[in-house]
Backbone atoms as SQL, in Angstrom:
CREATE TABLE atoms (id INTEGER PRIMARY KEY, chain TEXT, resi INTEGER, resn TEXT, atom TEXT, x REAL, y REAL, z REAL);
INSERT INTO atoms VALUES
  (1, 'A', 1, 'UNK', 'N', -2.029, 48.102, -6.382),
  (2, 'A', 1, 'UNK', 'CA', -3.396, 47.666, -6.595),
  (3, 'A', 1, 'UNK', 'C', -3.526, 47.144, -8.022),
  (4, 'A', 2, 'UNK', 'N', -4.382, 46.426, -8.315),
  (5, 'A', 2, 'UNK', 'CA', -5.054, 45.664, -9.588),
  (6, 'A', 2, 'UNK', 'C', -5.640, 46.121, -10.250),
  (7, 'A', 3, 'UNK', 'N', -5.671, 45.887, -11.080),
  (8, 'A', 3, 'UNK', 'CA', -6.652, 46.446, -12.265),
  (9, 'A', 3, 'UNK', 'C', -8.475, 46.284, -11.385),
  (10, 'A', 4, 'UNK', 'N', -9.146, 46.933, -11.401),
  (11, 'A', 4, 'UNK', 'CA', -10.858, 47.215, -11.051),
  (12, 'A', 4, 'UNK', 'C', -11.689, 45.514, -11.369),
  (13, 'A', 5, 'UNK', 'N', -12.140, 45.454, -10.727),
  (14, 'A', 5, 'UNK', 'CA', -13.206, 44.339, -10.922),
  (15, 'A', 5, 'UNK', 'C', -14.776, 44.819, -11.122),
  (16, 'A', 6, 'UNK', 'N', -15.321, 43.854, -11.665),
  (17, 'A', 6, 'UNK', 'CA', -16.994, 44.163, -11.053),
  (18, 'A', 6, 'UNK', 'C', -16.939, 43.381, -9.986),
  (19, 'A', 7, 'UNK', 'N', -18.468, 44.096, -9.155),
  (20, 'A', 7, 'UNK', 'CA', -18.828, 43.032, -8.655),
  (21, 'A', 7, 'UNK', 'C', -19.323, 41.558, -9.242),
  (22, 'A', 8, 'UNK', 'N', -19.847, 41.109, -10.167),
  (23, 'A', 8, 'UNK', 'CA', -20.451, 40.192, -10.677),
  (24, 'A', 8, 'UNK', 'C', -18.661, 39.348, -10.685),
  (25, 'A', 9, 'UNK', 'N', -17.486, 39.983, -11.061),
  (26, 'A', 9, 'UNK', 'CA', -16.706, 39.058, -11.454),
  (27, 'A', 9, 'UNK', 'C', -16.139, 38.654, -9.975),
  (28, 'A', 10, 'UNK', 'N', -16.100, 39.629, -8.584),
  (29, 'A', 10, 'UNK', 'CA', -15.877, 38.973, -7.419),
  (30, 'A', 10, 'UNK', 'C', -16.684, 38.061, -6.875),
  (31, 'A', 11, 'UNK', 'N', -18.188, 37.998, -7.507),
  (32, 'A', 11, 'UNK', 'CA', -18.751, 36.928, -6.692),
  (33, 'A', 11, 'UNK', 'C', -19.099, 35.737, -7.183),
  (34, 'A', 12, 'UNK', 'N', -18.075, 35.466, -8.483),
  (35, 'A', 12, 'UNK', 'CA', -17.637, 33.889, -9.295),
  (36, 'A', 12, 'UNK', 'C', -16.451, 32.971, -8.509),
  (37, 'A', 13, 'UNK', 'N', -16.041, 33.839, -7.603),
  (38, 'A', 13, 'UNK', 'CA', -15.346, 33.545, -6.493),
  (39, 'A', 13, 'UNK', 'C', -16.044, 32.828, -5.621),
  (40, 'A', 14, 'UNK', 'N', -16.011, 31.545, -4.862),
  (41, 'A', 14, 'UNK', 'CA', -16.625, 30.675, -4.041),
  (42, 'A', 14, 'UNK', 'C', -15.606, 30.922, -2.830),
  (43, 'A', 15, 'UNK', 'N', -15.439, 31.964, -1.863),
  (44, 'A', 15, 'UNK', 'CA', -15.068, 31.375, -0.616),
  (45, 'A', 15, 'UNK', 'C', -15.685, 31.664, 0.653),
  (46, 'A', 16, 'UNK', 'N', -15.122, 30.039, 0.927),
  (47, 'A', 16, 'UNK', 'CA', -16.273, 29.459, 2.018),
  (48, 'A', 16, 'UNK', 'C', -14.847, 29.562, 3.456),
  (49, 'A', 17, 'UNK', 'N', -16.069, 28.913, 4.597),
  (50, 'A', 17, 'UNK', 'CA', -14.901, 28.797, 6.097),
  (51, 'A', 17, 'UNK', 'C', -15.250, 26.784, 5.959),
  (52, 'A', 18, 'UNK', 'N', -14.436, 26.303, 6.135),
  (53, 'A', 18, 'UNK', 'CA', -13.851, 25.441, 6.457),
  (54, 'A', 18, 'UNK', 'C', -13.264, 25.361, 7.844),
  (55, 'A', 19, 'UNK', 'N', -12.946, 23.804, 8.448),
  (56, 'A', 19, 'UNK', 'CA', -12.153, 23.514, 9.385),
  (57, 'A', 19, 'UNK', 'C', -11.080, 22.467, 9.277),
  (58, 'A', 20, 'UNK', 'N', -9.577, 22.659, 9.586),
  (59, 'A', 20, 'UNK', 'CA', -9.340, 21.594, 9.095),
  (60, 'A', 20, 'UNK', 'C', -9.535, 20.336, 10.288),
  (61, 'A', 21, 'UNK', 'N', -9.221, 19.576, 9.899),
  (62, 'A', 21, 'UNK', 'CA', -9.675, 18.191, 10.126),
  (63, 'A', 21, 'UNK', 'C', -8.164, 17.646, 10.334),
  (64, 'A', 22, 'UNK', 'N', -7.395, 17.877, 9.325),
  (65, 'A', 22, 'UNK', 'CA', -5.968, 17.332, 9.756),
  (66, 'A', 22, 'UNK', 'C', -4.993, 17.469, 8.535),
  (67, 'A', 23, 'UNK', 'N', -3.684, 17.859, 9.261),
  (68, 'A', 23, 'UNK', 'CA', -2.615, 18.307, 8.719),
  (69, 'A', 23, 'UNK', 'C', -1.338, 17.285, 9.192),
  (70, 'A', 24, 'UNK', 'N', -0.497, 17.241, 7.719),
  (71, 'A', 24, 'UNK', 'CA', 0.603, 16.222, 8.098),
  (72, 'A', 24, 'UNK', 'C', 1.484, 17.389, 7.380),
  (73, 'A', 25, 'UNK', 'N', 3.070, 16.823, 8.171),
  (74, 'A', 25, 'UNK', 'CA', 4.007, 17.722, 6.969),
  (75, 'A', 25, 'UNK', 'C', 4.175, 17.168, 5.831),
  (76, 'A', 26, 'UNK', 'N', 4.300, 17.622, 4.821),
  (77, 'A', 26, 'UNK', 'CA', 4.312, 17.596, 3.419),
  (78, 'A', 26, 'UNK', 'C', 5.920, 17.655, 2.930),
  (79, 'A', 27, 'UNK', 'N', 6.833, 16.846, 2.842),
  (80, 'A', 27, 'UNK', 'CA', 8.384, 16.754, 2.721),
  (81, 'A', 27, 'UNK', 'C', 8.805, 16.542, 1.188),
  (82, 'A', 28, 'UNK', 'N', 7.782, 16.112, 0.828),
  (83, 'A', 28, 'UNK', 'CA', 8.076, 16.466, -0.748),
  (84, 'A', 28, 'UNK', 'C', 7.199, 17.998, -1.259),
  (85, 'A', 29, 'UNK', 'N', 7.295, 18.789, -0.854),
  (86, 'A', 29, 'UNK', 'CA', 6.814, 20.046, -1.235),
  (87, 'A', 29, 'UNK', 'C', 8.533, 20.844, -1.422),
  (88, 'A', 30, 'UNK', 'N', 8.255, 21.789, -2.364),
  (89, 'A', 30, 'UNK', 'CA', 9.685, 22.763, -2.632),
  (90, 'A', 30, 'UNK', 'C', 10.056, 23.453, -1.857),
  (91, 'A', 31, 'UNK', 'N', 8.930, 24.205, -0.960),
  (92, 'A', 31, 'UNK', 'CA', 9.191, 24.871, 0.221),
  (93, 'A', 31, 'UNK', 'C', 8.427, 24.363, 1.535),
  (94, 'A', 32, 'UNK', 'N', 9.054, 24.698, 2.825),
  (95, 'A', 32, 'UNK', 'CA', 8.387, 23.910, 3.745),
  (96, 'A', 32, 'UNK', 'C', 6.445, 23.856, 3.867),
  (97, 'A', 33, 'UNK', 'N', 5.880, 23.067, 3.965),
  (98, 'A', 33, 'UNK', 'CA', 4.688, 23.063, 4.039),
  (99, 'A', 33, 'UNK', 'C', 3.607, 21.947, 4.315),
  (100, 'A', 34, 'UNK', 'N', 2.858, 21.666, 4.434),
  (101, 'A', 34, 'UNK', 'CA', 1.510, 20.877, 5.323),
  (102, 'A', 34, 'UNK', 'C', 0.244, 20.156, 4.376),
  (103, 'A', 35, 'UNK', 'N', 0.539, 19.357, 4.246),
  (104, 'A', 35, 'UNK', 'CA', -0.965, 18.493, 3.677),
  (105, 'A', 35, 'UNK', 'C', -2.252, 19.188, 4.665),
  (106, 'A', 36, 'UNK', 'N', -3.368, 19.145, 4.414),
  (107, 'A', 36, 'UNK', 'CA', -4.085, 19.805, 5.124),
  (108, 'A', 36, 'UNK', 'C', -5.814, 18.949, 4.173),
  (109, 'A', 37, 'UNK', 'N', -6.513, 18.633, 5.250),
  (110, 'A', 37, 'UNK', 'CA', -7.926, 17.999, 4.760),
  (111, 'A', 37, 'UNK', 'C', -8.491, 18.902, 5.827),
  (112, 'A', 38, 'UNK', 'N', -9.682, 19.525, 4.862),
  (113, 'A', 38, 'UNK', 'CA', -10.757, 20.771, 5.371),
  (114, 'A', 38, 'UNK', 'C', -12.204, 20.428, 5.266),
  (115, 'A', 39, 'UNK', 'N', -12.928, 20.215, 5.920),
  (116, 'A', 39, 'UNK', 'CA', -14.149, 19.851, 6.316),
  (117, 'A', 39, 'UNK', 'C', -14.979, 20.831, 5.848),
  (118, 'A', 40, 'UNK', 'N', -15.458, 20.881, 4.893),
  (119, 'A', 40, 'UNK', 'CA', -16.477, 22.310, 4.273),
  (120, 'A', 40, 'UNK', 'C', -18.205, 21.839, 5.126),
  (121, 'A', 41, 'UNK', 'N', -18.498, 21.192, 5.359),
  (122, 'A', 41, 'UNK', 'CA', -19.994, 20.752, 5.872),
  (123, 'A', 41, 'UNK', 'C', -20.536, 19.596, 5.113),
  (124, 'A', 42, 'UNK', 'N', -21.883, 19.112, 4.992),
  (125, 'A', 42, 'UNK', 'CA', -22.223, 17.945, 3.968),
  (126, 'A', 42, 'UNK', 'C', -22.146, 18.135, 2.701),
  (127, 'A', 43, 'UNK', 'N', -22.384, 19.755, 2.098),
  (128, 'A', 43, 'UNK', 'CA', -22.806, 20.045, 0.868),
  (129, 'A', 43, 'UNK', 'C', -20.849, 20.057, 0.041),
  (130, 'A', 44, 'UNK', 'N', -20.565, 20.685, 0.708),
  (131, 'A', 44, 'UNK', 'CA', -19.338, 20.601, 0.307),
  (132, 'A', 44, 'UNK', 'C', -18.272, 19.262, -0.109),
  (133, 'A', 45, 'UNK', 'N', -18.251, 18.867, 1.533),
  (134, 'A', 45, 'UNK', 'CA', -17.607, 17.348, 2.098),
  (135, 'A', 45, 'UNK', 'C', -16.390, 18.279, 2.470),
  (136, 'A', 46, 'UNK', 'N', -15.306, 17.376, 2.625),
  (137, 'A', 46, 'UNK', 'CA', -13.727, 17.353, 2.807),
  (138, 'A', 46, 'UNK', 'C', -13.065, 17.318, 1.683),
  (139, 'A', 47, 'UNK', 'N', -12.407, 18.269, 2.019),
  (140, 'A', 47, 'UNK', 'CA', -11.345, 19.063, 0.528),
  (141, 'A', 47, 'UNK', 'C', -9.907, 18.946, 0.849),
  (142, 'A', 48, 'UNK', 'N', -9.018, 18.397, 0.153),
  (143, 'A', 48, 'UNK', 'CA', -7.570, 18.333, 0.554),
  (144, 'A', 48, 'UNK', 'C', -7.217, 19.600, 0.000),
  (145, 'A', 49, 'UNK', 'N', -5.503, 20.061, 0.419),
  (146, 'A', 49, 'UNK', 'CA', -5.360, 21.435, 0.264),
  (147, 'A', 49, 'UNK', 'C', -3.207, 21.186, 0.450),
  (148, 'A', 50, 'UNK', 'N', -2.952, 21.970, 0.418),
  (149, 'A', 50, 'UNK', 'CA', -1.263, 22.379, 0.830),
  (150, 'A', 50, 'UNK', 'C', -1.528, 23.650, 1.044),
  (151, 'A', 51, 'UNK', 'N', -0.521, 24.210, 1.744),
  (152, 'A', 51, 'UNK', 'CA', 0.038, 25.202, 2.415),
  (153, 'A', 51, 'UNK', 'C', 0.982, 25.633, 2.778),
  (154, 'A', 52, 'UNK', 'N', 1.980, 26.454, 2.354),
  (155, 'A', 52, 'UNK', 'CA', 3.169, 26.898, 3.123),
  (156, 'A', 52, 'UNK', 'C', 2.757, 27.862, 4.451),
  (157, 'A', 53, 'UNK', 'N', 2.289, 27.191, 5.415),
  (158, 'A', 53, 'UNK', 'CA', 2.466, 27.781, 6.498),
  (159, 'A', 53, 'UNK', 'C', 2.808, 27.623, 7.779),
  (160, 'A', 54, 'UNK', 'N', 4.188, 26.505, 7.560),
  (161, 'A', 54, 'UNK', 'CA', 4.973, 26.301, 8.858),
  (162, 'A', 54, 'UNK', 'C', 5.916, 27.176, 9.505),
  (163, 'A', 55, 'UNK', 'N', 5.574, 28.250, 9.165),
  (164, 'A', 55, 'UNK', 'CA', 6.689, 29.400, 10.100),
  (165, 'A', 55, 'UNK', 'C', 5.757, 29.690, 11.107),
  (166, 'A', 56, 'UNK', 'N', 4.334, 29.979, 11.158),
  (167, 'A', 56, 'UNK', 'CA', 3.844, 30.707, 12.155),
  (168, 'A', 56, 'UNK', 'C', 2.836, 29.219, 13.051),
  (169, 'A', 57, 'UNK', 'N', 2.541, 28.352, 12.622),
  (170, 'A', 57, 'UNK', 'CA', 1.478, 27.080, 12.764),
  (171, 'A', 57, 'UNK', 'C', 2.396, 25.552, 12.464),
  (172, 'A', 58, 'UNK', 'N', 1.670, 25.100, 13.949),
  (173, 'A', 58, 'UNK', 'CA', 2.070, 23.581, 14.368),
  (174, 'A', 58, 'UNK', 'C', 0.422, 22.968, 13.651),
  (175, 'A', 59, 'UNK', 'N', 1.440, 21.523, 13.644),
  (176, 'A', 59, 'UNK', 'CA', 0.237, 20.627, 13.653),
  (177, 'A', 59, 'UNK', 'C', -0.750, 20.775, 14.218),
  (178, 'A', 60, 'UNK', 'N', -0.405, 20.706, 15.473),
  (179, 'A', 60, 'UNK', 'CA', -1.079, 20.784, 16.518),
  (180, 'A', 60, 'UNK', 'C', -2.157, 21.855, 16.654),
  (181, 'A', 61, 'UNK', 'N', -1.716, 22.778, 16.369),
  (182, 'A', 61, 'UNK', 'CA', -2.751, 24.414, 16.271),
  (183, 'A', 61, 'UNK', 'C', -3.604, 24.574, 15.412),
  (184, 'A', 62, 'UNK', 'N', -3.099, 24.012, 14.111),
  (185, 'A', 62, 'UNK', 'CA', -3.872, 23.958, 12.683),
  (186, 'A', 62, 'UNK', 'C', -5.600, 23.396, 12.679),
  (187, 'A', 63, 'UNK', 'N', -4.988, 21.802, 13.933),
  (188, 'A', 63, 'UNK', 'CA', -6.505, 20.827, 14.167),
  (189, 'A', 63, 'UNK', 'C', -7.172, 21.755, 14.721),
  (190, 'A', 64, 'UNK', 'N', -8.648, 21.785, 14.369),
  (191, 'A', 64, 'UNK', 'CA', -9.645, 22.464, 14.541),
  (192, 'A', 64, 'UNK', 'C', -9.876, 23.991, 14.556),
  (193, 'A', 65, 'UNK', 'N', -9.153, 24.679, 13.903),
  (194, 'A', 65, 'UNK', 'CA', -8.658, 26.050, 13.442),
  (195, 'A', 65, 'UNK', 'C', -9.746, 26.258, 12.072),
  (196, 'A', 66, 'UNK', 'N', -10.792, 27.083, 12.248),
  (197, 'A', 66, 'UNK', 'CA', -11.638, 27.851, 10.609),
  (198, 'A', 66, 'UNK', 'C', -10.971, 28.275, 9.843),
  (199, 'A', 67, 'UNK', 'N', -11.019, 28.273, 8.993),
  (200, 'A', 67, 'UNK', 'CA', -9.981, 28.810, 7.640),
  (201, 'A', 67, 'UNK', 'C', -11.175, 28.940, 6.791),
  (202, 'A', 68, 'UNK', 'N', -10.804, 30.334, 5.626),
  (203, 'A', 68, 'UNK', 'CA', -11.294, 30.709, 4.672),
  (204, 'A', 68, 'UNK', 'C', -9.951, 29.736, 3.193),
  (205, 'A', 69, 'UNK', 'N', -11.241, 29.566, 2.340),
  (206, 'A', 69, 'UNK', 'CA', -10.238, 28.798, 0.893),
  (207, 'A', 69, 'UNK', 'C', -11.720, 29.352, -0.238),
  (208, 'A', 70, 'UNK', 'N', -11.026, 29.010, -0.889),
  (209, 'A', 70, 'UNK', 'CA', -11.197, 29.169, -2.805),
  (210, 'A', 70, 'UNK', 'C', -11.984, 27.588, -3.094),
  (211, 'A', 71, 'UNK', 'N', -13.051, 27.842, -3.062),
  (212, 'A', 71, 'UNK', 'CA', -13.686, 26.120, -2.821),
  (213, 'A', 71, 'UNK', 'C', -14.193, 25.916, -4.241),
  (214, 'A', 72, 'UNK', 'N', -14.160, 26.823, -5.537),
  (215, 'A', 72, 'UNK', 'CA', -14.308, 26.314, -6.853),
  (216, 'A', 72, 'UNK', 'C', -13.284, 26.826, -8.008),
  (217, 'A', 73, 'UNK', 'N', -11.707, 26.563, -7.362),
  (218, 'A', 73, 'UNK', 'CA', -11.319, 26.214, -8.472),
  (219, 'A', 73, 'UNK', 'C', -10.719, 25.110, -8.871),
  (220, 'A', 74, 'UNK', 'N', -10.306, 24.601, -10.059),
  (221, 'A', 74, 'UNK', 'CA', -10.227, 23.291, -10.334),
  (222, 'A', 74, 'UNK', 'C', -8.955, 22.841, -9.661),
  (223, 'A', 75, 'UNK', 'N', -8.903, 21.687, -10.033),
  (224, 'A', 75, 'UNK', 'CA', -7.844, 20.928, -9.083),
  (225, 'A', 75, 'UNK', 'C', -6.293, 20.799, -9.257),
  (226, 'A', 76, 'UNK', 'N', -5.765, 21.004, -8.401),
  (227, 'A', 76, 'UNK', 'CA', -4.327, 21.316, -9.322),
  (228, 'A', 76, 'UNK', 'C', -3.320, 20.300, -8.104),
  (229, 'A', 77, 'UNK', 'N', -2.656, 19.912, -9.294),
  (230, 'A', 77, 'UNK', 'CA', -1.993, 18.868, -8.937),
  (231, 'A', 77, 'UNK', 'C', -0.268, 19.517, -8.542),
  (232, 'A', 78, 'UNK', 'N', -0.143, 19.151, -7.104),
  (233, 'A', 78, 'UNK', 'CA', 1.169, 20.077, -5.936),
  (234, 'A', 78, 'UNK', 'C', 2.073, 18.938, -5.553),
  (235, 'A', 79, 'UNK', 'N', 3.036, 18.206, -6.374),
  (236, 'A', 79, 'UNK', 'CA', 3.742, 16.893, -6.581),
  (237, 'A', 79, 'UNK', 'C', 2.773, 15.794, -6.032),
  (238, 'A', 80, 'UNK', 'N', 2.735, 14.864, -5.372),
  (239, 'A', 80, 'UNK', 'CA', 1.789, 14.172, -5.030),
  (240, 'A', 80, 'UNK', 'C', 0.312, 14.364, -4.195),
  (241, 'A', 81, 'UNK', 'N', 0.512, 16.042, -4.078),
  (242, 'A', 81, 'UNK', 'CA', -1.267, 16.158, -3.385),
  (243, 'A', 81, 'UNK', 'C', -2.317, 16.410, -4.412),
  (244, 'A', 82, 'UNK', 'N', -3.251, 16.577, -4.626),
  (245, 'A', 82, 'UNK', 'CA', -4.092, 17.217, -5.620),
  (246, 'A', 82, 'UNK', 'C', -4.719, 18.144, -4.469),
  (247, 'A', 83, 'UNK', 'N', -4.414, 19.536, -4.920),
  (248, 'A', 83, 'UNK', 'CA', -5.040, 20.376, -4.076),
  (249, 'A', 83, 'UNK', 'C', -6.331, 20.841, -4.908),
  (250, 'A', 84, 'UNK', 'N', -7.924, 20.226, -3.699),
  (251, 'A', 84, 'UNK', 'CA', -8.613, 20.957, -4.234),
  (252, 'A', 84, 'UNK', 'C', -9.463, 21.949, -3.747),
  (253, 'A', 85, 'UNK', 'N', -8.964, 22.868, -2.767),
  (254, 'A', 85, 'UNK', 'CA', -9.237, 23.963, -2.434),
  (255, 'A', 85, 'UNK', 'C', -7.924, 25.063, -2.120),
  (256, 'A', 86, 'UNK', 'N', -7.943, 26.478, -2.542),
  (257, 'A', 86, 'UNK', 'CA', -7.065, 27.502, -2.036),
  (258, 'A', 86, 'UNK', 'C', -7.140, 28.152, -0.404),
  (259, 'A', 87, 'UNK', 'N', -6.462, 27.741, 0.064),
  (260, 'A', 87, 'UNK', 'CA', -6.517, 28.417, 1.659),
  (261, 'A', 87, 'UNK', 'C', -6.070, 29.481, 1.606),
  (262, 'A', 88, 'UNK', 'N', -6.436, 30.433, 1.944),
  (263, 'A', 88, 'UNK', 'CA', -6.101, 32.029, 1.743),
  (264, 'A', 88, 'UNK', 'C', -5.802, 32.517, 2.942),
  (265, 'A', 89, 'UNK', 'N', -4.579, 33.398, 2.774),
  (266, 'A', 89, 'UNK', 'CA', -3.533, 34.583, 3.429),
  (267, 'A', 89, 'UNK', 'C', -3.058, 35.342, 3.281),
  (268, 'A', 90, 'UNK', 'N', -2.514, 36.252, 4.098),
  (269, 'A', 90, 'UNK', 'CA', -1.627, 37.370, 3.700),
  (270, 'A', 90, 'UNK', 'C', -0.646, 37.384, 4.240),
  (271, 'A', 91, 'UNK', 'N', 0.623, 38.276, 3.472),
  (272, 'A', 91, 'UNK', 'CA', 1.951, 37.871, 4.346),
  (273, 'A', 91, 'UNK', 'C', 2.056, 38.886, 5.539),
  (274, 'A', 92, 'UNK', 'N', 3.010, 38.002, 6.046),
  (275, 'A', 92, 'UNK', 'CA', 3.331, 39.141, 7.560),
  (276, 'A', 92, 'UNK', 'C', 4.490, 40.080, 6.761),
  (277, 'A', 93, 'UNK', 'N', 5.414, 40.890, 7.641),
  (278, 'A', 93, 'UNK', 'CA', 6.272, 41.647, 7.496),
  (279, 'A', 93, 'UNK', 'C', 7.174, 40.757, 6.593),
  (280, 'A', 94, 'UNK', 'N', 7.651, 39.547, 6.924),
  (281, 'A', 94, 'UNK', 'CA', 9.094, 38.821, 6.593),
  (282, 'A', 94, 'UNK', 'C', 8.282, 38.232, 5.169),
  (283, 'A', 95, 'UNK', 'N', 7.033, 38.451, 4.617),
  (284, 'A', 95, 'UNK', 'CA', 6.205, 37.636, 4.009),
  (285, 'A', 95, 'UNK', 'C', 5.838, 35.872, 4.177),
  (286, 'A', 96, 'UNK', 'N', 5.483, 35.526, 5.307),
  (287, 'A', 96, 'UNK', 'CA', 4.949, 34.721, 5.406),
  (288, 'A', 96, 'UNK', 'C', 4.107, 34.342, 5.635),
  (289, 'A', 97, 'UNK', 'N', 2.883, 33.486, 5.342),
  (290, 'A', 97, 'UNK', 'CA', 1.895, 33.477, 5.422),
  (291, 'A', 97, 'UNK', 'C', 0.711, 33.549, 6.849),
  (292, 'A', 98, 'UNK', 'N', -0.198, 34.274, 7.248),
  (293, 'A', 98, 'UNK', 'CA', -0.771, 33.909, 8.251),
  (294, 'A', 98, 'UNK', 'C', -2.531, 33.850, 7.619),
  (295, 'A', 99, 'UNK', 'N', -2.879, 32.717, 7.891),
  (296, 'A', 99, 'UNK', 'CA', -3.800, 32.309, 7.066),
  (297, 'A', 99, 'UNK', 'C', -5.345, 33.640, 7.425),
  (298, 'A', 100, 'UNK', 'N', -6.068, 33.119, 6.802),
  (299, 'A', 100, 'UNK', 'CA', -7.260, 34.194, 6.970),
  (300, 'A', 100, 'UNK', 'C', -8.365, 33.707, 7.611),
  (301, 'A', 101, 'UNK', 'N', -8.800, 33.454, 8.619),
  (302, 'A', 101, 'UNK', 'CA', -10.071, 33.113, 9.397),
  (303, 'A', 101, 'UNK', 'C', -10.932, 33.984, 9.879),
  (304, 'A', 102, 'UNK', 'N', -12.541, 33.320, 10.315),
  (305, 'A', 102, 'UNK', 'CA', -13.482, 34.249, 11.269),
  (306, 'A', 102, 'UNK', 'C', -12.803, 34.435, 12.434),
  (307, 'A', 103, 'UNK', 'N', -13.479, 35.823, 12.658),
  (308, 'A', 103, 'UNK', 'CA', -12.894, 36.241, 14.154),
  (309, 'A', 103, 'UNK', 'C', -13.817, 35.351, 15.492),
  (310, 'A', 104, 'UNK', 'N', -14.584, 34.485, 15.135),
  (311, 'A', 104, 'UNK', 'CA', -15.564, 33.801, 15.857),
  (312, 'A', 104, 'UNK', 'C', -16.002, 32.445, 15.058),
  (313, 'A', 105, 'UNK', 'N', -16.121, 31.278, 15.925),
  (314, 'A', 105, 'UNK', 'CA', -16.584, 30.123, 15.347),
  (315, 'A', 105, 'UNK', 'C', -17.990, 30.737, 14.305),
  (316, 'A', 106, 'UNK', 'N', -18.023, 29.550, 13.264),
  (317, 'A', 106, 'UNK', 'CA', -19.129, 30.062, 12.464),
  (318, 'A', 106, 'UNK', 'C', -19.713, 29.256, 11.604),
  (319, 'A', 107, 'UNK', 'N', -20.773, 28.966, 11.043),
  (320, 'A', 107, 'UNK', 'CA', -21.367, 27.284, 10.452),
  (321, 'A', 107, 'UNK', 'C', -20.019, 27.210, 9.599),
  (322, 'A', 108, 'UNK', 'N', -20.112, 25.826, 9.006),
  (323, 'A', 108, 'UNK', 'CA', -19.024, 25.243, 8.223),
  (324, 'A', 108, 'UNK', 'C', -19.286, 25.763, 6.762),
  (325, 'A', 109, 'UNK', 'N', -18.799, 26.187, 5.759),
  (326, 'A', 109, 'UNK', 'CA', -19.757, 26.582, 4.545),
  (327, 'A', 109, 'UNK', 'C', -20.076, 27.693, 3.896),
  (328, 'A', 110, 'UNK', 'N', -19.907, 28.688, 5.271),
  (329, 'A', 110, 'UNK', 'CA', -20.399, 30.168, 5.426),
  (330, 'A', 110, 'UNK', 'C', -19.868, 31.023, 4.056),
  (331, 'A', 111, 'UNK', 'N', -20.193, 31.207, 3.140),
  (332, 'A', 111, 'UNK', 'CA', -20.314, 32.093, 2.318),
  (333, 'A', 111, 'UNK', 'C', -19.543, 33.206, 2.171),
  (334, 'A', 112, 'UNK', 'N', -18.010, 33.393, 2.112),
  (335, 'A', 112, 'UNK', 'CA', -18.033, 35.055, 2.179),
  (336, 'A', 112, 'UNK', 'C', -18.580, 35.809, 1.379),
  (337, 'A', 113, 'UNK', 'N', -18.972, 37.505, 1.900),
  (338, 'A', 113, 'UNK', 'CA', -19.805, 38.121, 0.953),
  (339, 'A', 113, 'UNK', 'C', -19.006, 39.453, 1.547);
């Protein structure tokens, strides 16, 4: 475990649910992984992103899949993507990623709290 937080410093944290919209493989990444554009709602827009999470997720599965991300931190540049949202996961046993979503469709935007 981590050192203690406040609350005030967990909720400088912005994460929202997103959908993605669409994922390509990403072949210039160091480890295997996915371009990924996430649809936050109007207020937001569409956020590009990377991901290492081709061990457990196809293309195919990814389209129209909710995902939770990190929707305010700054933009960081992942060889040619500029990722500007964090898609968040936890590892499985082998540590690989399985991303973090609602257990139920849910507005685009949604606030975690």
């Amino acid at each position: 475990m981590t050192d203690q937080i406040s609350y005030d410093d967990f909720a400088k944290v912005d994460i929202r649910v997103g959908r993605i919209i669409e994922a390509e493989p990403f072949p210039e990444a160091r480890k295997p992984a996915f371009k990924l554009r996430i649809d936050f709602g109007p207020d937001i827009g569409v956020k590009r992103s990377s991901a290492q999470i081709t061990r457990h997720y196809t293309i195919e599965e990814l389209i129209g899949r909710q995902v939770l991300a990190v929707v305010n931190f700054p933009p960081r540049q992942i060889g040619p993507v500029r990722s500007e949202v964090l898609v968040l996961g936890v590892p499985d046993e082998a540590g690989e990623v399985v991303l973090l979503s609602p257990g139920h469709d849910v507005p685009l935007a949604g606030k975690m709290f």
